[in-house]
N, C-alpha and C positions, 0 to 999 in steps of 0.2 A: 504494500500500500504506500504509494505517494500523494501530499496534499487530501489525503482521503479520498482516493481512485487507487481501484484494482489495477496493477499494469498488469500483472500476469497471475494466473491461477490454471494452477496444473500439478502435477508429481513431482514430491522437492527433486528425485534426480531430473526428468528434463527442464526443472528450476533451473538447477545449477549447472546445468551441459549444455540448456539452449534459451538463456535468460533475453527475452526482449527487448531488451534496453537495458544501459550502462548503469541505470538504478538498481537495476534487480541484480546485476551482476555482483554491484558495489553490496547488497544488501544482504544475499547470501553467500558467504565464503572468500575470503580473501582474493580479490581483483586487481590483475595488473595487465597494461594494455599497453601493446606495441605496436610504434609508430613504424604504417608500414605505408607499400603504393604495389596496385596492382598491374603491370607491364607483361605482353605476351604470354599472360597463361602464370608469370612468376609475380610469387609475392614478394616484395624488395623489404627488407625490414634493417635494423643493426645491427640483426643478429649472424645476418646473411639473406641466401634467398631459400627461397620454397618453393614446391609447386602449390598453385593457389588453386588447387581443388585440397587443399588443407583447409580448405576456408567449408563453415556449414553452409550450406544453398550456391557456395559459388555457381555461377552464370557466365562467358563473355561478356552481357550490358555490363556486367562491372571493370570491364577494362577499363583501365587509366583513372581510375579511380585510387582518393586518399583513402584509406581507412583505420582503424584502430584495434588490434586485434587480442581478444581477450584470455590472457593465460594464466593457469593457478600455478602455485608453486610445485603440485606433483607435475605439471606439464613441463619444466625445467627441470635441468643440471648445470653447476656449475660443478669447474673442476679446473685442477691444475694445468698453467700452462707456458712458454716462453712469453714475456712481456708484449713483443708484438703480435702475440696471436689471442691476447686476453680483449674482452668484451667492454669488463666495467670492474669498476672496485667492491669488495665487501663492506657495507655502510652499517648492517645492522645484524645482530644474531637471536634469536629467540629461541629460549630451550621450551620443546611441548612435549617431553616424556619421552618416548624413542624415538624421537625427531627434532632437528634444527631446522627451523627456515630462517632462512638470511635474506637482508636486503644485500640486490645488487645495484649501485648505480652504474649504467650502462652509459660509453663512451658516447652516444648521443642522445644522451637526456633523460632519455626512456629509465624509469625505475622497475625492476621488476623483481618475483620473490620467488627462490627454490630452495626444497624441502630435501634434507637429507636426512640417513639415519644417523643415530645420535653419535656412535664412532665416527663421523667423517668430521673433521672437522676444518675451521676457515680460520683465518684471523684477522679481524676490523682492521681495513685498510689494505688487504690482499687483494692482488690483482688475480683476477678469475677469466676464464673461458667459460660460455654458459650456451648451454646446446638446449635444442627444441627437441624433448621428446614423448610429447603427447601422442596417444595413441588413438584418438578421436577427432572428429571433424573442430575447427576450432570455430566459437560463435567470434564475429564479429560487428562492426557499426562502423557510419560514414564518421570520416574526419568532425569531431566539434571544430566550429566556426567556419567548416570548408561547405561552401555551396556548391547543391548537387550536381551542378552545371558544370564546378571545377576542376577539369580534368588534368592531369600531369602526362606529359610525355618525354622523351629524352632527349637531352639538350645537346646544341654541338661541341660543347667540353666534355661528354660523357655522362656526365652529372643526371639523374630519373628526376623529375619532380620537383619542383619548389614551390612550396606553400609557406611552410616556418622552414625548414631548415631542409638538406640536401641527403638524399643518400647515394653513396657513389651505387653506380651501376654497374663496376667489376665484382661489389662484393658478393 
């Protein structure tokens, strides 16, 4: 319930695996959302690319489209790795019984959170690599503040997209 309106009522799992809005997301379960852009079939994110039939309902109409793509911390890994092949920094650790989830601040802005078991451990301010590996469709939503009209395409420096900020298009 937001404002006192239902946005969704259904089965807390397809609550939590296929929430309608960035409300319902925020509202059950820990939500973090990476900035991404959809190009040729691939979804461009910071983390790298993807194929964007990882995405739930992906279509073509959503080509060249901004979007924000929503991942829990079982759907991430971070892990050791040489400095320039790390993602983001370790910001935050939280002990939940046989499990750590960590904030990762990710080198382009993106915060996001992964859940390890409780022997693995990180230390605040370690540089991590952090891999995508959800094992289901992932829900997504359009860019906030990007109008639907907005579309990104690839620039002649290389560069996918500009709206707030760039992702190289090698990654």
């Amino acid at each position: 319930m937001n404002d006192g309106q239902i946005e969704q009522l259904d089965k807390p799992e397809r609550i939590f695996e296929q929430p309608k809005s960035r409300f319902v997301a925020s509202f059950l379960g820990r939500a973090s959302f990476l900035t991404a852009y959809v190009h040729d079939g691939v979804l461009k994110t910071g983390l790298g690319t993807f194929d964007a039939m990882t995405l739930d309902g992906y279509t073509n109409q959503y080509e060249g489209i901004a979007v924000d793509v929503l991942v829990r911390p079982d759907d991430l890994r971070a892990g050791r790795a040489a400095d320039e092949q790390t993602d983001g920094e370790v910001t935050s650790r939280q002990y939940v019984g046989p499990s750590f989830i960590y904030r990762v601040d990710l080198d382009n802005g993106d915060t996001v959170h992964c859940m390890h078991n409780h022997v693995e451990d990180f230390d605040l301010g370690e540089r991590v690599s952090v891999d995508l590996v959800a094992d289901h469709p992932l829900a997504w939503y359009p860019r906030e503040g990007a109008e639907a009209d907005q579309f990104c395409s690839v620039t002649g420096d290389g560069s996918f997209c500009t709206l707030s900020e760039t992702i190289d298009s090698s990654s």
